[in-house]
C-alpha positions in Angstrom: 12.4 20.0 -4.7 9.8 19.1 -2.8 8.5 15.7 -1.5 5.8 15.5 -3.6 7.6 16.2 -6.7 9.9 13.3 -5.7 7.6 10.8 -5.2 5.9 11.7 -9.0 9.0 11.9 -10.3 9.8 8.4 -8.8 6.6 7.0 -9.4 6.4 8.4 -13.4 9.9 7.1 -14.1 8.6 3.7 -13.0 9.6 1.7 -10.0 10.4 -1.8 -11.6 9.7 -5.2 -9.9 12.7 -7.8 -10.0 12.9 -10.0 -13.1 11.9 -13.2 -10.3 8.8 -11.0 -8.0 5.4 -11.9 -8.2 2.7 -9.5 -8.5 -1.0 -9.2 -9.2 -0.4 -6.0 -11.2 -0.4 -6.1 -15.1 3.1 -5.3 -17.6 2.0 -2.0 -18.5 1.3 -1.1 -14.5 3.6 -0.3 -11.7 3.6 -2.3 -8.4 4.3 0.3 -6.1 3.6 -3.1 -3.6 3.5 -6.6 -3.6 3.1 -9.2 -0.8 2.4 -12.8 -0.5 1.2 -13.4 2.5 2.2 -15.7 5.1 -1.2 -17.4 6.4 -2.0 -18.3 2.6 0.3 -17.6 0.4 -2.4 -15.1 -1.6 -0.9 -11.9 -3.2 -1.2 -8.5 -1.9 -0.7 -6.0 -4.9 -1.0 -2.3 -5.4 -1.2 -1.3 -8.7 -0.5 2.3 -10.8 -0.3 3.7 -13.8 2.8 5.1 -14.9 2.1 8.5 -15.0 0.0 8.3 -11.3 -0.3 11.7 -9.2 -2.8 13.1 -7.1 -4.8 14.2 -10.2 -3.7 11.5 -12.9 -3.4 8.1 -13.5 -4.9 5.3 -11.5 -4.3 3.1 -8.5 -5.8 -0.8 -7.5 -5.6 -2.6 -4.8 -5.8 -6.7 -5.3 -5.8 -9.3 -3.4 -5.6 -13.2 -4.5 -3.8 -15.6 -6.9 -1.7 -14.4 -10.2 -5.0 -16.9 -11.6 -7.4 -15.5 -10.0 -7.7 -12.0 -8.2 -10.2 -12.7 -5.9 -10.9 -8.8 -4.9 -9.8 -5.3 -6.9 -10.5 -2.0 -5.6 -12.1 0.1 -6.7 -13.9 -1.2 -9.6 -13.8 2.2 -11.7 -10.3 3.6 -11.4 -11.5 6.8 -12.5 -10.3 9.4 -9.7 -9.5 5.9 -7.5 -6.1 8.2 -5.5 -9.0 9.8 -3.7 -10.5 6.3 -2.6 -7.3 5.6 -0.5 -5.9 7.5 2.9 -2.7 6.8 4.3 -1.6 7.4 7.8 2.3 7.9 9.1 3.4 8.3 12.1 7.4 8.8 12.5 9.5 8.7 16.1 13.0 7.8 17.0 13.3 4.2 15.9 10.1 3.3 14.6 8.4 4.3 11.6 5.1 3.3 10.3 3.1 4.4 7.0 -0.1 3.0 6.3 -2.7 2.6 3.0 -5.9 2.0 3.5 -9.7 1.8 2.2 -13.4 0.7 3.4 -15.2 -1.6 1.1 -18.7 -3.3 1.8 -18.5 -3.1 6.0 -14.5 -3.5 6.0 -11.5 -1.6 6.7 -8.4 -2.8 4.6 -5.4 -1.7 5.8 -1.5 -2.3 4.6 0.8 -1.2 6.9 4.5 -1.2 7.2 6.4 -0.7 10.4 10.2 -0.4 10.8 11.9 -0.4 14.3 14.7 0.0 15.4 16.1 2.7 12.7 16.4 2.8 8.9 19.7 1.1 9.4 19.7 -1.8 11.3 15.7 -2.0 11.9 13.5 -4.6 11.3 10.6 -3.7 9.2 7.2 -6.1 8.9 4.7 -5.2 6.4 0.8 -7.2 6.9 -2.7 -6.5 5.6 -4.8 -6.0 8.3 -8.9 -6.0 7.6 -11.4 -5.2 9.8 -14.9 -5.7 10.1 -16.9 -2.7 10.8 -20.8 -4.5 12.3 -18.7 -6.9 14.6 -15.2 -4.8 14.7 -12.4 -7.7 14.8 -9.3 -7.7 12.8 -7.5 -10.0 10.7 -3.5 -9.8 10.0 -2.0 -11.5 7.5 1.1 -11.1 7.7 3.8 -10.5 3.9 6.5 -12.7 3.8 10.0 -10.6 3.7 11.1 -13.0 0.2 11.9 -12.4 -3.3 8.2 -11.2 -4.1 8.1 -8.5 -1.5 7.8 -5.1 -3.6 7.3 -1.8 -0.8 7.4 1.4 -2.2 4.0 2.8 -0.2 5.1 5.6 1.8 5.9 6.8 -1.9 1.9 7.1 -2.4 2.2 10.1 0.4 1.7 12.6 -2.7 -0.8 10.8 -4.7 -3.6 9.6 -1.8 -4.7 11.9 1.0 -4.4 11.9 4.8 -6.6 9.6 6.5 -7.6 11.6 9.0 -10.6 9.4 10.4 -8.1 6.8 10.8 -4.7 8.8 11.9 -2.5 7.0 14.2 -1.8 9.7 16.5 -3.8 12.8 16.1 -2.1 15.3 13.7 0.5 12.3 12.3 -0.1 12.7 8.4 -0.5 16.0 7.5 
């Protein structure tokens, strides 16, 4: 069965946040992730439908309070899988799979990097966003507690390769 099948199979059957996480994403929606974030203790969510694939179903990011989201993208979620990229990039000890967007002059970016081996690695997951007139970064970094929901590199077979912003030519495929 291949990968992609997988991950829709995963994704349709419904990836289920702990009874205690917080997320920004509604009942009837799967957080496929969810971070708070370390610098100020905002929420970092994204959001599907159940049924998401490459050609069904929707995906949001948001970013903010569970009072007040602050910022969703994108607005319509009409065809939204093809307003996303991810990036990966896979070596010995050290993996990395990134989701990103641009919005109004600014890359967002979530990324999670593990190193040191699936096993016994340490793996950090942030939000990086970048302004594209002045071109400085922000991290914000998620905090590894009970609200911490990662099932990105799932997303592989829903959003396409982000080929403007690979990590190393020829890393997502």
């Amino acid at each position: 069965m291949s990968m992609r099948k997988i991950a829709v199979i995963f994704l349709t059957v419904g990836i289920t946040p702990v009874a205690h996480a917080s997320t920004l994403c509604h009942a009837d929606e799967v957080a496929v992730f969810s971070c708070q974030l370390k610098e100020n203790k905002k929420f970092v969510s994204v959001c599907t439908s159940r049924n998401i694939s490459d050609k069904t179903g929707f995906m949001q990011y948001r970013y903010g309070t569970e009072k007040n989201v602050e910022l969703s993208y994108p607005d319509d979620k009409l065809d939204s899988q093809s307003k996303f990229g991810y990036d990966s990039y896979d070596r010995p000890d050290l993996s990395t799979f990134i989701l990103g967007f641009d919005n109004s002059n600014y890359r967002y970016e979530i990324s999670e990097t593990t190193e040191g081996g699936a096993d016994d690695g340490v793996t950090a997951r942030a939000l990086l966003v970048t302004s594209e007139v002045t071109k400085h970064t922000i991290t914000l970094n998620c905090l590894n507690n009970q609200n911490l929901i990662s099932h990105i590199s799932t997303l592989e077979a829903v959003v396409p390769c982000d080929k403007e912003h690979e990590i190393v030519d020829g890393s997502c495929n």
